[in-house]
N, CA, C and O of each residue as an XYZ file, in Angstrom:
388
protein
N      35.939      4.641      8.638
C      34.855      4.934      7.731
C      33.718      5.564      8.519
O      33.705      5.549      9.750
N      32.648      6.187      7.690
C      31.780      7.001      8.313
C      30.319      6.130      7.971
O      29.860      6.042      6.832
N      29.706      5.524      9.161
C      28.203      4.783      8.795
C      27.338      5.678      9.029
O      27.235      6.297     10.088
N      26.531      5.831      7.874
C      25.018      6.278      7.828
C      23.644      5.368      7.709
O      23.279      4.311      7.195
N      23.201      6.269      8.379
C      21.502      5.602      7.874
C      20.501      6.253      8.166
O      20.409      6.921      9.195
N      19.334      6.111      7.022
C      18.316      6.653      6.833
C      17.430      5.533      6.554
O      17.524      4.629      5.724
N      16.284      5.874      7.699
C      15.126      5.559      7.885
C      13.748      5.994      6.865
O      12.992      6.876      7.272
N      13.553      5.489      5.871
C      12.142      6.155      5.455
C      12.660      7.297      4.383
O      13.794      7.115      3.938
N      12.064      8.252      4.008
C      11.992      9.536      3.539
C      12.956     10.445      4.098
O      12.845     11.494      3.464
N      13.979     10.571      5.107
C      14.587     11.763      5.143
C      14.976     11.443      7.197
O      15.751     12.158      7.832
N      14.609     10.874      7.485
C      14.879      9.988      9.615
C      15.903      9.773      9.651
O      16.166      8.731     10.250
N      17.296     10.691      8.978
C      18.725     10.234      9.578
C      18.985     10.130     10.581
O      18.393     10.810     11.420
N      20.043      9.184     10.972
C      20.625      8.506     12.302
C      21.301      9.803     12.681
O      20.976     10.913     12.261
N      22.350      9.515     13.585
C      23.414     10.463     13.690
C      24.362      9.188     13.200
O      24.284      7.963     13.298
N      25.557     10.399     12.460
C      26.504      9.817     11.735
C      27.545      9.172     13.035
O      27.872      9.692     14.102
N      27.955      7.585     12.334
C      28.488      7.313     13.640
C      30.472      7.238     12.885
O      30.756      6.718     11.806
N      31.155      7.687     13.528
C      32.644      7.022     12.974
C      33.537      5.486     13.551
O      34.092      5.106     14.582
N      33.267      4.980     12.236
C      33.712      3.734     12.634
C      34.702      3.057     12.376
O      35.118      3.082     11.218
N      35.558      2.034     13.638
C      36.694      1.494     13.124
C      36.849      0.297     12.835
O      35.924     -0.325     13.357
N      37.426     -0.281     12.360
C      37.844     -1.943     12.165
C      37.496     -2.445     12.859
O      37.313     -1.839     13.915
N      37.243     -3.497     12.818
C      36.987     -4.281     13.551
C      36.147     -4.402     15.333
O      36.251     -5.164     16.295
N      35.226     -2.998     14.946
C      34.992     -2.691     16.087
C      33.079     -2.917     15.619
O      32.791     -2.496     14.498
N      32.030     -3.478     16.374
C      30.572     -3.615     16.679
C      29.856     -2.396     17.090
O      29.945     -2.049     18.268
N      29.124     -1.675     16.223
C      28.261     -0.658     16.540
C      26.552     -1.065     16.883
O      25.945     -2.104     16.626
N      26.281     -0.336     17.273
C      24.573     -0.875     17.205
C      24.081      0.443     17.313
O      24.179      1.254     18.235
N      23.395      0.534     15.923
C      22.318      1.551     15.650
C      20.621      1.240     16.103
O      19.933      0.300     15.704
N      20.266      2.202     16.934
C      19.239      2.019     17.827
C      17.709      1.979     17.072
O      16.962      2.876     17.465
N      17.185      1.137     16.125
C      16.097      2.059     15.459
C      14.300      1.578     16.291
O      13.274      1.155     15.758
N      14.606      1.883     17.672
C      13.439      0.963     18.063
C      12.279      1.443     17.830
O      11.257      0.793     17.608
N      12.450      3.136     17.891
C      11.273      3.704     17.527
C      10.339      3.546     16.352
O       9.125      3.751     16.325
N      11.328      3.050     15.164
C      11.048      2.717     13.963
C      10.360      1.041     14.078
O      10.858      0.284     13.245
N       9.537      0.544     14.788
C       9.342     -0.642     15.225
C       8.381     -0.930     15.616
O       7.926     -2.073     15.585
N       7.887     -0.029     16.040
C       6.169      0.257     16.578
C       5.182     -0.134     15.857
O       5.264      0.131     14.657
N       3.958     -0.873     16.345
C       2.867     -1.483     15.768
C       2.236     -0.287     14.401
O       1.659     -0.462     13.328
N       2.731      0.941     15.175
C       1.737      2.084     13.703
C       3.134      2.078     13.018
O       2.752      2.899     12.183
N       4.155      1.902     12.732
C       5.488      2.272     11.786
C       5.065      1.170     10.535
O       4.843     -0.038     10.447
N       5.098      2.435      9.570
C       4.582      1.993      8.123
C       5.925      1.702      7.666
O       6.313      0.568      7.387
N       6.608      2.729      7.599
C       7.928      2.717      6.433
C       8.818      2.099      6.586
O       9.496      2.280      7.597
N       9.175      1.103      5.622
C      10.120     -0.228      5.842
C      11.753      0.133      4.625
O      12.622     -0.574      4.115
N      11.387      1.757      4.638
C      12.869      1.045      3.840
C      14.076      1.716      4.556
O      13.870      2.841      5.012
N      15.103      1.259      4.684
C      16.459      1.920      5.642
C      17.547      1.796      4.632
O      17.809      0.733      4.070
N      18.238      3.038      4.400
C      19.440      2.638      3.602
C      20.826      3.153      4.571
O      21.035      4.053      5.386
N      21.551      2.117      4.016
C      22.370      2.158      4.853
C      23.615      2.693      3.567
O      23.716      2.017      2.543
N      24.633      4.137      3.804
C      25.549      4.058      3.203
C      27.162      4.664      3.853
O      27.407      5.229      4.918
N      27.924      4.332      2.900
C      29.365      3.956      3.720
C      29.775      2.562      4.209
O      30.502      2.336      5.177
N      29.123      1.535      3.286
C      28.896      0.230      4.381
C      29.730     -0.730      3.352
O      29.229     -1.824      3.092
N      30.781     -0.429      2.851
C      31.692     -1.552      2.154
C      32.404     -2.271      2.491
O      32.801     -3.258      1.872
N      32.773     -1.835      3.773
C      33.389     -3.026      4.718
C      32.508     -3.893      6.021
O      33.067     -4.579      6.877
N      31.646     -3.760      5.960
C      30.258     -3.685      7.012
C      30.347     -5.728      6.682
O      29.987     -6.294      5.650
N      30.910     -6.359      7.894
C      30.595     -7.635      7.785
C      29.534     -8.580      8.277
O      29.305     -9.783      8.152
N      28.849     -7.318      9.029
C      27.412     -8.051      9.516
C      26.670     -6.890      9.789
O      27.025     -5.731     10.002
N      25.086     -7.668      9.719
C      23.969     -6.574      9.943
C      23.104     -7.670     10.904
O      22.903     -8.866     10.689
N      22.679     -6.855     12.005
C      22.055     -7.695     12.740
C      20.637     -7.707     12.759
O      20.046     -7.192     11.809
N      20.099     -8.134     13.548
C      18.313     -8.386     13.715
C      17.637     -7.268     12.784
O      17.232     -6.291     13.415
N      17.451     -7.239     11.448
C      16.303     -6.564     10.977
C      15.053     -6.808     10.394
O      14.554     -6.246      9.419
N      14.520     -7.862     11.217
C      12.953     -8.759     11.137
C      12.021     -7.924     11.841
O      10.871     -8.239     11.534
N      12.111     -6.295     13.266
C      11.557     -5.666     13.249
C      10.774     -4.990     12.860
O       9.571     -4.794     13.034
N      12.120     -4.343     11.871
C      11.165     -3.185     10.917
C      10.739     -4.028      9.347
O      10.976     -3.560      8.234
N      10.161     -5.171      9.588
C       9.799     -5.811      8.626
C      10.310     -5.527      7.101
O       9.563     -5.466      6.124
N      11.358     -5.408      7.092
C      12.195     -4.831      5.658
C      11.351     -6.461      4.305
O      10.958     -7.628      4.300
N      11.602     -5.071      3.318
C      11.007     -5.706      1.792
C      11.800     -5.470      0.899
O      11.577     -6.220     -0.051
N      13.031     -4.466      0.632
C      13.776     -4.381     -0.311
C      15.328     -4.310     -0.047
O      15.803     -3.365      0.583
N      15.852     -4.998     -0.381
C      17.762     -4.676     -0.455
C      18.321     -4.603     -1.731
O      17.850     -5.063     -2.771
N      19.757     -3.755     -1.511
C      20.402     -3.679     -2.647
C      21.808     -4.011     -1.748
O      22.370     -3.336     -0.886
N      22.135     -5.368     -2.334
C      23.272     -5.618     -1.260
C      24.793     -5.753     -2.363
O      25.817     -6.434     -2.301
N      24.517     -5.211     -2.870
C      25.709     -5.342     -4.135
C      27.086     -4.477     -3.663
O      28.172     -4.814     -4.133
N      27.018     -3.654     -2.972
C      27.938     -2.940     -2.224
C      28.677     -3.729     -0.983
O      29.756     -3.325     -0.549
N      28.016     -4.879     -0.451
C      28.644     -5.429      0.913
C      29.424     -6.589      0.360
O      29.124     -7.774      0.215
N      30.680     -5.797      0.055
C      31.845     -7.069     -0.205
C      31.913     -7.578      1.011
O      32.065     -8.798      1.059
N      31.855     -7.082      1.867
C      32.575     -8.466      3.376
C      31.910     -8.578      4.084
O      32.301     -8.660      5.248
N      30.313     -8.653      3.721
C      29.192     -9.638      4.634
C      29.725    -10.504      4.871
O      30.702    -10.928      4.254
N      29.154    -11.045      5.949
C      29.233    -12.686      6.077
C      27.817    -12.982      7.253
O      27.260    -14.064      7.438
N      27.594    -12.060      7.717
C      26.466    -11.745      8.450
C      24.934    -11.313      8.158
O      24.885    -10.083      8.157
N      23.879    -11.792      7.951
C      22.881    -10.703      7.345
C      21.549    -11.599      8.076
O      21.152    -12.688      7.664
N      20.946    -10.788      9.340
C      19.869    -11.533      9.806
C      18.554    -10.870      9.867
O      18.224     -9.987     10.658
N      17.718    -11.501      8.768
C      16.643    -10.628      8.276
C      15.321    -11.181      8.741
O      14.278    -10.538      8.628
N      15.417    -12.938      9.505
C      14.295    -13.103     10.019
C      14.344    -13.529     11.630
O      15.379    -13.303     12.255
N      13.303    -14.095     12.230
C      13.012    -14.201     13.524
C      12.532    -15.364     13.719
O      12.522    -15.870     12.597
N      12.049    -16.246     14.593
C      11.540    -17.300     15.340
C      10.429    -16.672     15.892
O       9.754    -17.609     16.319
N       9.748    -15.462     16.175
C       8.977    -15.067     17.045
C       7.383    -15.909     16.691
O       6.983    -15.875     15.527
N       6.949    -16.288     17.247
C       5.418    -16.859     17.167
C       4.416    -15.826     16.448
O       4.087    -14.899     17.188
N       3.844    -15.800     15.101
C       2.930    -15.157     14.576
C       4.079    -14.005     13.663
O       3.714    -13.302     12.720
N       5.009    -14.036     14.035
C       5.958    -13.183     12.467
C       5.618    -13.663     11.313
O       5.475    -14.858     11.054
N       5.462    -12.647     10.496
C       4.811    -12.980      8.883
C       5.358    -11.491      8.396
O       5.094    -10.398      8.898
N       6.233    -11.807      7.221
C       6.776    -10.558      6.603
C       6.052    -11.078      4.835
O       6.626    -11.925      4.151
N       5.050    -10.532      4.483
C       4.891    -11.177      3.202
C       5.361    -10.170      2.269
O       5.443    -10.456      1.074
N       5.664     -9.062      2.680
C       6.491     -8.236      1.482
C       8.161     -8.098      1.200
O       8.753     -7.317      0.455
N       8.398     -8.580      1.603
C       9.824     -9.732      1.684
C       9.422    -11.124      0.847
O       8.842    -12.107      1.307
N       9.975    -10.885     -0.720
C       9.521    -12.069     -1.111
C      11.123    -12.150     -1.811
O      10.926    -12.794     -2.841
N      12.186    -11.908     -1.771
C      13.043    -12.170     -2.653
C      14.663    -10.962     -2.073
O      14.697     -9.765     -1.788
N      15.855    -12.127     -2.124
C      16.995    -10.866     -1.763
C      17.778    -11.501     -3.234
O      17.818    -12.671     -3.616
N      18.321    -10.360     -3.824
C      18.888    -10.353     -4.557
C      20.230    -10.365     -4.573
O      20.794     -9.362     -4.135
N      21.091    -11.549     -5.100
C      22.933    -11.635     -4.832
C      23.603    -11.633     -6.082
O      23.575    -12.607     -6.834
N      24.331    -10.358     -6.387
C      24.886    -10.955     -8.173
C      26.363    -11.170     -7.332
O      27.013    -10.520     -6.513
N      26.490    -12.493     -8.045
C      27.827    -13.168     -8.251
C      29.059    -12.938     -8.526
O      29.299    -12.671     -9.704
N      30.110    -12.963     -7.633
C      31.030    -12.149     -8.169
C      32.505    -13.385     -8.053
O      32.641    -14.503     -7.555
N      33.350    -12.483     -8.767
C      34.338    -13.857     -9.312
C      36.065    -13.702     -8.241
O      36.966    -14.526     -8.399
């Protein structure tokens, strides 16, 4: 499968090709910086995607996780001393049978 992602308004990654069972790490540190406003990243191609790691950085506020049948992974906060994400108030999971 082919993972994408976009940062913000239009900050694509480079497209990475990915295999089974194999761990990528998309680099977004720049996107992390004390002046980095824009918190939304979409990620697509990601239906087999069973984990997403550390994204308490870029202080994310919205998901649409209805596409990740084989999460089992999803780490959206931190331990860090003085972290406060208050626009992160809610993740949304519809139920499936």
């Amino acid at each position: 499968m082919y993972l994408n992602v976009q940062v913000g308004n239009g900050n694509y990654q480079p497209q990475i090709r990915a295999k089974a069972g194999e761990t990528y790490t998309i680099n977004l540190a720049r996107y992390t910086s004390g002046t980095f406003q824009e918190t939304r990243i979409y990620i697509n191609g990601f239906n087999s995607i069973s984990g997403i790691g550390n994204l308490a950085p870029m202080y994310p506020y919205s998901f649409t996780l209805s596409a990740l049948e084989h999460l089992k992974v999803l780490d959206l906060g931190t331990d860090t001393v003085g972290y406060s994400n208050a626009n992160f108030t809610s993740l949304p999971f519809e139920e499936t049978t």
